[in-house]
KOLVEX-873814 format. One record per atom (N, C-alpha, C, O): residue in three letters; x, y, z. Coordinates in steps of 0.2 Angstrom, whole numbers, plus 5000, padded with zeros to 4 digits. Layout:
# residues N
alaXYZ ...
# end
This chain:
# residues 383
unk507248804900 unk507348734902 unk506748704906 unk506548734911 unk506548654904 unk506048624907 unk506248564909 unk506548534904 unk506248524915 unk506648434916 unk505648434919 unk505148464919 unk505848364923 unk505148304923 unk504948344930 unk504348354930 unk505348384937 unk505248394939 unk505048464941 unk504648474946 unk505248514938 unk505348594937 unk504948624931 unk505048604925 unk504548674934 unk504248704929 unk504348774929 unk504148814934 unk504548804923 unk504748854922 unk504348914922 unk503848914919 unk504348974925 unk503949064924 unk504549104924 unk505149094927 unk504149154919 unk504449204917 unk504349244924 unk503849234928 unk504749284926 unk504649324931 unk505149404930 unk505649404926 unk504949454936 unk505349494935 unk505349544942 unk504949584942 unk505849554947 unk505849584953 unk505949664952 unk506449694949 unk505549694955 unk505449774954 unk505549804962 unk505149784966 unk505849844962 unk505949894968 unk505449964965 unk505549994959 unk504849974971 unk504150024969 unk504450044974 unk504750014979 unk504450104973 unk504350134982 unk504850104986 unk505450094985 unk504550104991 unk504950074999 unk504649995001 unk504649975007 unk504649944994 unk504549904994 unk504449844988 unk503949844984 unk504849794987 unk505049754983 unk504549704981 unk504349664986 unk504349694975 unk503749644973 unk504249594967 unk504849594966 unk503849554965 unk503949524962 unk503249524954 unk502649514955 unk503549524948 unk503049544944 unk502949474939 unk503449434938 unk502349454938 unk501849424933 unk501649414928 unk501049404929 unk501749404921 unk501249414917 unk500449374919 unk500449314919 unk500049404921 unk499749354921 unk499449314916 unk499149264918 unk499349314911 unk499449264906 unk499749194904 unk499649144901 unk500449224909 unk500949164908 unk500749104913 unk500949054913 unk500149114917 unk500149084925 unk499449024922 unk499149024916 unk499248984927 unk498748944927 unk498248974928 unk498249024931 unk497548964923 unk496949004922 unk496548974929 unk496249024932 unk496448914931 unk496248904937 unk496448934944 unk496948914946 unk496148964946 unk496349034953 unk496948984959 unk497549004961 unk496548934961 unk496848884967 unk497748884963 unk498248894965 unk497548854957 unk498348804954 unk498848884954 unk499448894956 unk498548914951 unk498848984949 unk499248994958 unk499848984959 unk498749004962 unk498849014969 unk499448964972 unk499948974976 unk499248914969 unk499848874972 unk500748894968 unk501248914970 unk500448874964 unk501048914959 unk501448984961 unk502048994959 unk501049034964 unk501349104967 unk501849064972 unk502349054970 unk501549044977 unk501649024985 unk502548994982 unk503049014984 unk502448944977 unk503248924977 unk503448964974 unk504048934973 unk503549014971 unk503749064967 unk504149104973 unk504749104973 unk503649134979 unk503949164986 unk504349124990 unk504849144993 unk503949044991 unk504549024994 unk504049015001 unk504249015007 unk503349024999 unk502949025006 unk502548955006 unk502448925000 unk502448915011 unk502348945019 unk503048935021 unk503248885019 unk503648965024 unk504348965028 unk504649025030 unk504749055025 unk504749045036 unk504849095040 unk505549135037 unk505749195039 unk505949105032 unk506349135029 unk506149125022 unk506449155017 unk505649075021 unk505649095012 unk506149075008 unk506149085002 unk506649035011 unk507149005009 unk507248965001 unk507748974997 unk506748934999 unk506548904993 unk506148954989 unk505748924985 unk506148994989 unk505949044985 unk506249114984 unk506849124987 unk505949154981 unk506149234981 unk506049274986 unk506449314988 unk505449254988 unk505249304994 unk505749344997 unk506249314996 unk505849385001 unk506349425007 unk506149425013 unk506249465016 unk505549355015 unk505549355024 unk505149425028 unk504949425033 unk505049475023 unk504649505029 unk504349535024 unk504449535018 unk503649565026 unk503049595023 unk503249635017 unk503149615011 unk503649685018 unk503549715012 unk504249705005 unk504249745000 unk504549655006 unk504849595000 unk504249544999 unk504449494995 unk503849545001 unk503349474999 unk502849504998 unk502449515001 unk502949544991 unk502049584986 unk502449544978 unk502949534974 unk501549534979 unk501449524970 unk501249574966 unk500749604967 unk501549584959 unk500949604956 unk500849544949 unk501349524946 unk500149544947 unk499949514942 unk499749584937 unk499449624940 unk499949584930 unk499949614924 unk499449584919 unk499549524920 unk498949604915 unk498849584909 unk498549624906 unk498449674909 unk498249614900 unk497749664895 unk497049694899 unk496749664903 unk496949754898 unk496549784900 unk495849774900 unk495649784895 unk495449744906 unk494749724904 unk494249784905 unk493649774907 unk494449854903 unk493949904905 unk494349934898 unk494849914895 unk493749994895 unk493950034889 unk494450084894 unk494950104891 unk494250114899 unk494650154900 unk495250144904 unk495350184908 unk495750094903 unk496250064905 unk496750054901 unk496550024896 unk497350044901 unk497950024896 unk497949974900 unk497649934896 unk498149944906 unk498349864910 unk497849864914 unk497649904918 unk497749794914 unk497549774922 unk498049744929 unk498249684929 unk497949794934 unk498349754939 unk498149724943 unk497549734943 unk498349674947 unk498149644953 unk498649644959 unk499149604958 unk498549664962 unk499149634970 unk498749584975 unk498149574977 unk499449554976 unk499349504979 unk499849514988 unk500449514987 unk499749524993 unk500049504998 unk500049445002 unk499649425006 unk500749414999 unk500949355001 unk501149325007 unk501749335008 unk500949295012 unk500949265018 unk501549235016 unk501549225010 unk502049225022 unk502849205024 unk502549135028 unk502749075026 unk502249145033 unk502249085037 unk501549035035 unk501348995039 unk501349055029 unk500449035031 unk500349045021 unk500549095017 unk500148975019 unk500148975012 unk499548995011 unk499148945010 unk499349085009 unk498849115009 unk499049185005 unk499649205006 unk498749195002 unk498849264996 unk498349314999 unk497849285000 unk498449395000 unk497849425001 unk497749484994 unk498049534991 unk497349444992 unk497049494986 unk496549574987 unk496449614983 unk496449564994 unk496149644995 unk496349704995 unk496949714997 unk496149754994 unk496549824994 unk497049834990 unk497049794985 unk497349874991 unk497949894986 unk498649914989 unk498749924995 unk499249914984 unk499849944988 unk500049994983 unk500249984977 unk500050044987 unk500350104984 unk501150094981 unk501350104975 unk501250074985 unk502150074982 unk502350024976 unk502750034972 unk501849934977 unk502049914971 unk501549954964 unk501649934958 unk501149984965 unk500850004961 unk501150064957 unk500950074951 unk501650094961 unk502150144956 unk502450124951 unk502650164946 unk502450054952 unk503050014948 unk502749994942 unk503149974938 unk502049994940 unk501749964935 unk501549984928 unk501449954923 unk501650054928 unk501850104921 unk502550064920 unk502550004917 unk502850084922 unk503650054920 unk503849984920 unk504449964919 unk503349954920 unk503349864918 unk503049864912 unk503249844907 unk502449904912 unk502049894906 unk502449924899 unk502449894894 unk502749984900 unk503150014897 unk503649984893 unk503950004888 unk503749944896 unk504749904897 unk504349834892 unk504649814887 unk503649804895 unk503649734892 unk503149754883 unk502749724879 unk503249824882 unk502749834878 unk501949814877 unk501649784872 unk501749834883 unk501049834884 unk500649894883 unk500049894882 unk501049964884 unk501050004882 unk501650074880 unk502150094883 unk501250084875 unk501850134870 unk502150194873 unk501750234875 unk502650204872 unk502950244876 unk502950314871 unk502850314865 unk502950374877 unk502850434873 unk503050474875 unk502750504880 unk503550504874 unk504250554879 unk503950634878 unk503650654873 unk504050654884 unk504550644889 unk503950614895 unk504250584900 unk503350614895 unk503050584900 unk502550534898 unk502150574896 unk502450474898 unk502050434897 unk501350404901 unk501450364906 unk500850424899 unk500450414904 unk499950354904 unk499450344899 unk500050324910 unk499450254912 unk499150244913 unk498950254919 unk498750224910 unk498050224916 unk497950144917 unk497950114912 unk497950124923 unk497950054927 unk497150034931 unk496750074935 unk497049994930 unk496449974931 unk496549914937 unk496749854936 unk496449944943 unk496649874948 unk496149844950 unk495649884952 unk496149784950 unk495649734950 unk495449724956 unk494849714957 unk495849724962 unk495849744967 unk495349784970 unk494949754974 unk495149834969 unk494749894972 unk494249914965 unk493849964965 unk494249884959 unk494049874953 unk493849964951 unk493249984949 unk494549994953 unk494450074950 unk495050094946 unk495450044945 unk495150144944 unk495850184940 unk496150224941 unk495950284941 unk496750194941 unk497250254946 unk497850274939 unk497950234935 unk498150324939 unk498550344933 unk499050354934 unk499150374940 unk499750344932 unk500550354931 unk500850394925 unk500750394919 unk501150434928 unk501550484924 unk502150454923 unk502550484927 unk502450404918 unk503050374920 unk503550434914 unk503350454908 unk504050444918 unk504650484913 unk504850434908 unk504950374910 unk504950464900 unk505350384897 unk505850444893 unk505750504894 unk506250404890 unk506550424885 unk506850364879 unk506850304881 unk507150394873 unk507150324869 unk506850274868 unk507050234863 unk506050274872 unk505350224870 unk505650184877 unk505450124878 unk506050214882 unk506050164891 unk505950214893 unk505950274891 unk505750194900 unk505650194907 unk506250234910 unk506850214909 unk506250294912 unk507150334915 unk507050284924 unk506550294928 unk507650264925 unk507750234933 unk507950304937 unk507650324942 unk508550344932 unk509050374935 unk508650454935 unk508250484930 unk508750484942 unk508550544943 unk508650584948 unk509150564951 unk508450654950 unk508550664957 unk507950654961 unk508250674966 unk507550654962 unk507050614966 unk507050574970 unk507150514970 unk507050614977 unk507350564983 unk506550544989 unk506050574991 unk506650474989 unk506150434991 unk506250394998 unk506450334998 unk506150435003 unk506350435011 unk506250335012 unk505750305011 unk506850305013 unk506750235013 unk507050195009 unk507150135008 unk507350255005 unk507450224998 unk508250224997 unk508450284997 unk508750194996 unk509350224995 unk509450264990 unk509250234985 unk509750334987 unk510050364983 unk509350394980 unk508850394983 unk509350414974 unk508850444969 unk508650394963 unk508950344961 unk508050434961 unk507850404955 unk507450454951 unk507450514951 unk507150414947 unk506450444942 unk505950454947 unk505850424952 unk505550534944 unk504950534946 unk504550494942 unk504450484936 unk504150454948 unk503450434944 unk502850484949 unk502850494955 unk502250494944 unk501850534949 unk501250464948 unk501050424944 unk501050494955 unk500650434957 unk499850454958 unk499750484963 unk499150444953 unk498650504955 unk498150454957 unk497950434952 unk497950434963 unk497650394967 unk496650434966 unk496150424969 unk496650504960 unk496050514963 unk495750474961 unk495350464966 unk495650454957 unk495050394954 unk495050324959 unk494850264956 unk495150334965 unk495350284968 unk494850294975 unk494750254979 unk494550364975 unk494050374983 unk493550304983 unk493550264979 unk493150294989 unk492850244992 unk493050174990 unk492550154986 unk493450134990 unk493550084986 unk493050014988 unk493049954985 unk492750034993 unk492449984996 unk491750004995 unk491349974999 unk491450044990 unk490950084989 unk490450094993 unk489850104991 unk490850104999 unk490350145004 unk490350215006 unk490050245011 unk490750265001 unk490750315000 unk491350335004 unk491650295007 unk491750405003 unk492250435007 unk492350425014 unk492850405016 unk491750435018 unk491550395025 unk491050335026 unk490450345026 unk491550275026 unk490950225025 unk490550225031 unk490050185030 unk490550235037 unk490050255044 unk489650295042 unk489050285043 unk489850335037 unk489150395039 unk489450455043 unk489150505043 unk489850445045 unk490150485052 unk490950505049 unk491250465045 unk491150565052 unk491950595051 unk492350555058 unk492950535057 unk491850555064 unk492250525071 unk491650465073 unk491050475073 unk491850405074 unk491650355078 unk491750355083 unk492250385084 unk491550325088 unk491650285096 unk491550225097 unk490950215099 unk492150175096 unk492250135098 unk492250105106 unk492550145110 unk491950035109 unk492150025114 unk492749975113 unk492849955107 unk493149955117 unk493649905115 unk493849895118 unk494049945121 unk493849805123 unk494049765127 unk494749795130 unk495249795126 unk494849805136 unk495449825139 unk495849895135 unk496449905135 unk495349935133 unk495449995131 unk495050055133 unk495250105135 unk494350015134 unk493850085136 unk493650125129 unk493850105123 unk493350165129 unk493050185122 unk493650255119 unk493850315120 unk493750235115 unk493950275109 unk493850305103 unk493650265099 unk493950345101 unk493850395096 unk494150375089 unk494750365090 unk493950365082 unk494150345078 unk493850385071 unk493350415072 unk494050375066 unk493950415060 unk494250355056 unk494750325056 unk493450365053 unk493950295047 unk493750335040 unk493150355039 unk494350325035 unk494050355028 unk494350305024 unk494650255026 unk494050325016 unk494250255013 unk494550305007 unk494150355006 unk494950305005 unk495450345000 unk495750274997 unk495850245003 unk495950224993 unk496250174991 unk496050134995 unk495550104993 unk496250135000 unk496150095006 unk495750115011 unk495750175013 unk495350065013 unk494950095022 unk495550095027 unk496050065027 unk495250145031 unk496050145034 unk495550185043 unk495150225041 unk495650165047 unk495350195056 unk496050225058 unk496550205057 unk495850295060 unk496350365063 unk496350345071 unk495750345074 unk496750345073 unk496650365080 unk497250395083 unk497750385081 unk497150425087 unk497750455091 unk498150425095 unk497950395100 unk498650435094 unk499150395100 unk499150385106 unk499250335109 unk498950445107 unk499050465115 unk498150415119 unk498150395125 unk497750415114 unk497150355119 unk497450275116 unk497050235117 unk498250255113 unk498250235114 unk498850215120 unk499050155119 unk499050245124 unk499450245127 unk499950265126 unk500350265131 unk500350295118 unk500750295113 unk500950365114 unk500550405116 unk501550385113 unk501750445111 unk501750465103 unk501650525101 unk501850415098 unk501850425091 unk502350415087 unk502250385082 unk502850435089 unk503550385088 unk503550345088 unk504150335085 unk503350275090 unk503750215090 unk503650185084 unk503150195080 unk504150135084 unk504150065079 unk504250025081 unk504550035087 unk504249955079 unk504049905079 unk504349835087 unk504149785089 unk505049905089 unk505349875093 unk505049905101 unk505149875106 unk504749955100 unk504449995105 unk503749985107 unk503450035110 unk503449925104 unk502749885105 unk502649845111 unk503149835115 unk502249835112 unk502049765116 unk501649715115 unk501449725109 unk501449685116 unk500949595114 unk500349655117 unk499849655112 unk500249685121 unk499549715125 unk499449765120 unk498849775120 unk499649805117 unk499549865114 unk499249825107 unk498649835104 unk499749805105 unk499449775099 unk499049725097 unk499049705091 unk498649695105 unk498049675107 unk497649715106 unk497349695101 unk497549765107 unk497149845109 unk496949845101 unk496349835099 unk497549865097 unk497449875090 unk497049825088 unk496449835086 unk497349745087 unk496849715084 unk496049705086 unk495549675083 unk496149745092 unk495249745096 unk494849795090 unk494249775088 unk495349875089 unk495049925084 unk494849905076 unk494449925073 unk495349845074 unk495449825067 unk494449785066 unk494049785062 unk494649755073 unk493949695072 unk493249715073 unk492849675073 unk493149795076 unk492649835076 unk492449865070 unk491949875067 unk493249895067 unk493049945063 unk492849895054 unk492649915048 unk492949825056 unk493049755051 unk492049755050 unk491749765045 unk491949755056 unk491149735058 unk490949805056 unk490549805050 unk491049865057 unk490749945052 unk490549935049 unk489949935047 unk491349905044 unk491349905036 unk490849865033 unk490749875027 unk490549805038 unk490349755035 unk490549705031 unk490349685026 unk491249695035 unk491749615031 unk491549565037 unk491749565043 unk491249525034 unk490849455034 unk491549415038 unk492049425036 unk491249375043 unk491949345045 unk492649345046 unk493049295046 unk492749405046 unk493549425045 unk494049415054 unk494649405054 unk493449405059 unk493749375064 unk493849315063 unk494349285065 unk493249275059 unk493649195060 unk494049175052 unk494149125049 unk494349245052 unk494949205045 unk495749205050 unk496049245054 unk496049135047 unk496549105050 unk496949175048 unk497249205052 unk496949195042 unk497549245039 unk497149325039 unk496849335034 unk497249365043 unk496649405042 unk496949455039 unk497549475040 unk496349485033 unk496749525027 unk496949625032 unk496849655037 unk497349635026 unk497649705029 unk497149765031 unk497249815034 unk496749745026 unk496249795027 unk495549775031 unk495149725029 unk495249805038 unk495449895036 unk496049895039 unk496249845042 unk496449945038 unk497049985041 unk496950005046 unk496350035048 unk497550005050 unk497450055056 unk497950095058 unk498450065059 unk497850165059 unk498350225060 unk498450235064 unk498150195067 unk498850285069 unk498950325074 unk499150365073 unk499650345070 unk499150435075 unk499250505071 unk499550525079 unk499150515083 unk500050565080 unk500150595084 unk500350675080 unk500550685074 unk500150745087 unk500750815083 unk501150805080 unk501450745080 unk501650865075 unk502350835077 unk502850865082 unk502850915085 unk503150845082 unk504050825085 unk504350815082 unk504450815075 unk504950815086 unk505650775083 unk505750725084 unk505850695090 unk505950695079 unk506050615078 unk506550595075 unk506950625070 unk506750505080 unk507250485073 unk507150425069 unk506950375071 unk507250465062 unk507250405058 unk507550335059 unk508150345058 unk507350285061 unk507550215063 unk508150175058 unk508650145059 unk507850185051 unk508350185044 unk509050195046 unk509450155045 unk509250275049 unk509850305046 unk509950335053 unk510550355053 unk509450335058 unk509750385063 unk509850445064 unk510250485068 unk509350465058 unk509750545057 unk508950585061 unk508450555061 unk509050655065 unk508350665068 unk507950715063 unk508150765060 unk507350705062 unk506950735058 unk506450775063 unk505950765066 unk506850855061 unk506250925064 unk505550925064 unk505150915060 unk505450935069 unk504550945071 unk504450995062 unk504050985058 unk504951055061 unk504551095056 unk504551065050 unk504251095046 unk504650995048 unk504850965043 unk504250915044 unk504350865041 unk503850925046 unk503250865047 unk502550915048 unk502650975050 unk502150895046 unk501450915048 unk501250875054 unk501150895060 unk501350805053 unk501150765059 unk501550715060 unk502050705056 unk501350665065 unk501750595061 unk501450545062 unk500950555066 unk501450505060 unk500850455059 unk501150355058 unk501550345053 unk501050305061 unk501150255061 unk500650215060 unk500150225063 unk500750135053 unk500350105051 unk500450035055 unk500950005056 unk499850015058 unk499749945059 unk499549915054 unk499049915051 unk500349855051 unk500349815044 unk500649755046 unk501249735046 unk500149725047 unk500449615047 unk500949625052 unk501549625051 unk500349635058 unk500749625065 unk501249655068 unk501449635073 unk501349745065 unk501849745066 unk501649835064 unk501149845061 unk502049865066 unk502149945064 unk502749935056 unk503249915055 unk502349975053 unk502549975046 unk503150015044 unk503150075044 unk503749985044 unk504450005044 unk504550115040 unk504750165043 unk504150095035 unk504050165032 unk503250205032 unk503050225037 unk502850185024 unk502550215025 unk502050195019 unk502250215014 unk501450155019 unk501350135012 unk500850175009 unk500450205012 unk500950185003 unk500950234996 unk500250224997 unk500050284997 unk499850194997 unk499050184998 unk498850245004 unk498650295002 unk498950235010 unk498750235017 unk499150315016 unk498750355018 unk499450335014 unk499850415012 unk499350435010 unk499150485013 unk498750405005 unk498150445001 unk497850455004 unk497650515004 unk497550425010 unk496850405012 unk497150455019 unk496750485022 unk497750455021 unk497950485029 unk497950585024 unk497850645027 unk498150575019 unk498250645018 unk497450665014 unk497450725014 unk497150645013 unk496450665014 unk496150675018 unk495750705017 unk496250655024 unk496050625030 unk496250715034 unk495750735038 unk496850745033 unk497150775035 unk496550845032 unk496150875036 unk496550845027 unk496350885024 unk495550895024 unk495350945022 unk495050845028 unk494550855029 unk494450865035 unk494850845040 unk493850925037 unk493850945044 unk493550915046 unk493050895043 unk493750885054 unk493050845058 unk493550785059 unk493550755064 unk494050765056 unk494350685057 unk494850695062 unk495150745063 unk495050635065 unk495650615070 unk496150655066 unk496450705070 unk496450655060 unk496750695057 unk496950755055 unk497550775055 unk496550775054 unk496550845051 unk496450895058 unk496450955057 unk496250875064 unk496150915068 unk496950915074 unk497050955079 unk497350855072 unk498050865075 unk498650875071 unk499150885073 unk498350885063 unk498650945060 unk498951005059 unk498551055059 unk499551015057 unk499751105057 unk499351125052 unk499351105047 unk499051185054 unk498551205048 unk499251235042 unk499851245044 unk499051235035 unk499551235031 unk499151265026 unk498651235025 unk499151305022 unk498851335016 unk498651275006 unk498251265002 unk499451275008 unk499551225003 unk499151165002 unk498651155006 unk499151114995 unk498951074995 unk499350994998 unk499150934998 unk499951024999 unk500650975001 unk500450955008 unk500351005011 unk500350905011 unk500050865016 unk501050805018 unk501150755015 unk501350835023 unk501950805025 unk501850745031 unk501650755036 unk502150685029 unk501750625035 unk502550615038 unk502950595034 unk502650635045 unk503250585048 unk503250525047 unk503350505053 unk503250495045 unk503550405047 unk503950365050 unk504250415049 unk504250335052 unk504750285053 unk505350305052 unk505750315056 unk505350285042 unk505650325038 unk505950365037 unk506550355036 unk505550435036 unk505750505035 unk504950515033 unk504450495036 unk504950555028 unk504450585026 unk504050585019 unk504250575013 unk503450575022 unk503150585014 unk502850635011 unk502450655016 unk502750675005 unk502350695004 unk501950715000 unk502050734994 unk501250705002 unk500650704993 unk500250754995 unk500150785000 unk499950764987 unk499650814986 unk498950804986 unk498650784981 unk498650824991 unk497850814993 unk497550894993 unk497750944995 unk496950884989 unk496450934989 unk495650914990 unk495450874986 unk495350944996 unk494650924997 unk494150984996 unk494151044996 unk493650934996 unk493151034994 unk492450994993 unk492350954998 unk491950994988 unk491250964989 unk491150934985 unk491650924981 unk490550894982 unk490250854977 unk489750904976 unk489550944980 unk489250884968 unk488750924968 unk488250914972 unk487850964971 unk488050874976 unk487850874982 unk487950904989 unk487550904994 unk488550944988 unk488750994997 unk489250914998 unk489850944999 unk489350874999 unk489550825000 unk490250835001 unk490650864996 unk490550815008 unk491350835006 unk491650775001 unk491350715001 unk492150794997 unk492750754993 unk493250764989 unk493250814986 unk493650714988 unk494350734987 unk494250754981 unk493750734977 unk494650794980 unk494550824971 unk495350814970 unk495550814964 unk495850794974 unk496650774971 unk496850734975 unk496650744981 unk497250694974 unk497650654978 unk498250624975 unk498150574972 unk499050634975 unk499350604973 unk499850614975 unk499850674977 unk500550574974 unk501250574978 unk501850534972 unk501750504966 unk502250544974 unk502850534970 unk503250474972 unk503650474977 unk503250424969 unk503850364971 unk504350364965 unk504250404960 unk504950324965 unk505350294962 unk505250224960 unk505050184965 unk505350194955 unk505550134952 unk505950114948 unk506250164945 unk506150034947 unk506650024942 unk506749954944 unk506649934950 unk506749904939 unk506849834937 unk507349804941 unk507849854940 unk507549764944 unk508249734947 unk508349674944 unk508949664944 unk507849634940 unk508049564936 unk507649554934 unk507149584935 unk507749504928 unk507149484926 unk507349424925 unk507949424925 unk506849354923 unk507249264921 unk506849234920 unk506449244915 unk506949174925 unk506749124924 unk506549104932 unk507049114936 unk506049084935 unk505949054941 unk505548984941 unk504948984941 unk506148934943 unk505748874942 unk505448824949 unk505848814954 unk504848814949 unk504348784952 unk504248694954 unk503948674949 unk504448654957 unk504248594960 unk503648594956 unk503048624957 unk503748554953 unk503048524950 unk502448514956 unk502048544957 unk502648434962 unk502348424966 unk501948474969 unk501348464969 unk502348554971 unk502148604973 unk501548634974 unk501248654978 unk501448614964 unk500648654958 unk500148594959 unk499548604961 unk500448524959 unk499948484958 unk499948424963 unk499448384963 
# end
């Protein structure tokens, strides 16, 4: 149904991970980037601090996009694109990547027959336009679908699902300033009302700055409610130093400032309680634990990106990380979060150059479609 007012998109809502997107054909959308852009924005329901007119869910991680379509690379089945959607501020950020709706993307493609399914494991290769590399999916199918139902438990997540396996290694330097884009495994930062601290920035998926809790006043534990306005001053002091590193051009004077780079805090482990459920999580069930500065706020779980680059991270010697880790033999890299736990499989070693780098990187989420329709748009809105 189309009337004089309302214009019609196909749409379809996916739970990735420990976070809820909303899916795209992008062929179905406006070929002009702005109209296209306007056209998301009323689809979420942004700019409005509940989102109320649209889909969206009010807080960062229910407001992700992903856009879908034909692959523009030979070694790719799809191309994706993520978008994170501003709530209060009609702005899309196109940078970086998100691990968790990214799990979700075999299993769309699969489902809209974009690619042919092949049991018992069907494998993707996704081409994200975003960080303009290839990252791969091993989605389970059976019958020519997508399996929802499993025992795969995904800390964040209610209940089980399917495995999907998630192999991020085609995904090191995305900012193609190499595994360390400094040059350096530790930095020293000065930072206004901090004093100088120590930092390790790596780029696995995402750029992402290590630091330890404890410079910054932090024990490593806390979320979002155990912050202060001062503290996460501090932080955004670290974000806008390590912005000027990387060489992102005006990134202080943007009104909506994009997520990357990321910012960590790595504490030993402990015991902790999961915030979700209340339930306490043993020091021996962690390698460390670790907290993400995400759009303001400490990031309720753990994102599936920032897991690659933090479990690499671990795995090389010399960084913030890997030197407040339990040494561990395996290649299993366990992150405390918020959440519960996550855990991916990182292996580091050299280039033919002597050069450190990751030779594996990948972790396991769950997915599964919640709806699919119609989502109709205010004409005024687009044009």
């Amino acid at each position: 149904m189309e009337t004089r007012d309302l214009i019609p998109f196909r749409c379809t809502i996916m739970r990735c991970g420990t976070s809820k997107g909303i899916f795209l054909h992008k062929n179905h959308l406006p070929q002009d980037e702005a109209r296209r852009d306007r056209v998301i924005l009323a689809i979420f329901g942004s700019p409005d601090p509940r989102q109320i007119d649209g889909l969206g869910g009010a807080e960062p991680l229910t407001s992700k996009l992903a856009l879908i379509g034909p692959p523009t690379r030979e070694d790719a089945d799809v191309d994706y694109t993520f978008g994170q959607v501003e709530i209060g501020k009609p702005f899309i950020h196109y940078s970086g990547l998100c691990g968790n709706i990214s799990s979700g993307i075999g299993t769309f493609a699969i489902e809209e027959g974009l690619v042919r399914a092949t049991e018992p494991i069907t494998h993707v290769r996704v081409h994200s336009t975003n960080t303009r590399q290839v990252y791969t999916l091993d989605v389970p199918v059976r019958d020519g679908l997508p399996l929802a139902i499993g025992d795969y438990k995904v800390d964040g997540v209610p209940g089980t699902g399917a495995k999907i396996t998630v192999d991020m290694t085609g995904a090191v330097a995305s900012m193609r300033k190499g595994l360390f884009p400094t040059g350096n495994k530790k930095d020293k930062l000065d930072i206004p009302g901090l004093g100088t601290v120590t930092v390790s920035i790596v780029d696995v998926v995402n750029p992402c700055a290590f630091i330890r809790a404890e410079e910054l006043g932090l024990k490593g534990d806390e979320i979002s409610k155990d912050m202060t306005k001062a503290v996460y001053d501090r932080m955004d002091g670290i974000r806008s130093r390590v912005a000027g590193l990387l060489g992102l051009e005006n990134w202080d004077l943007q009104e909506s400032k994009d997520p990357t780079p990321f910012l960590a805090f790595v504490s030993a482990a402990r015991d902790y309680t999961n915030h979700l459920n209340g339930e306490t999580i043993k020091e021996e069930a962690v390698d460390f634990l670790s907290r993400v500065y995400f759009l303001g706020g400490i990031h309720q779980t753990y994102p599936g990106s920032i897991s690659c680059v933090t479990a690499s991270a671990a795995k090389l010697p010399g960084t913030v990380v890997c030197d407040i880790r339990k040494r561990g033999d395996g290649s299993t890299v366990r992150i405390g979060h918020p959440g519960g736990v996550i855990a991916v499989e990182a292996e580091a070693g050299t280039d033919g150059d002597g050069n450190d780098a990751i030779l594996k990187v990948s972790y396991g989420r769950t997915a599964r479609r919640i709806m699919d329709g119609t989502v109709y748009v205010p004409r005024n809105r687009i044009e």
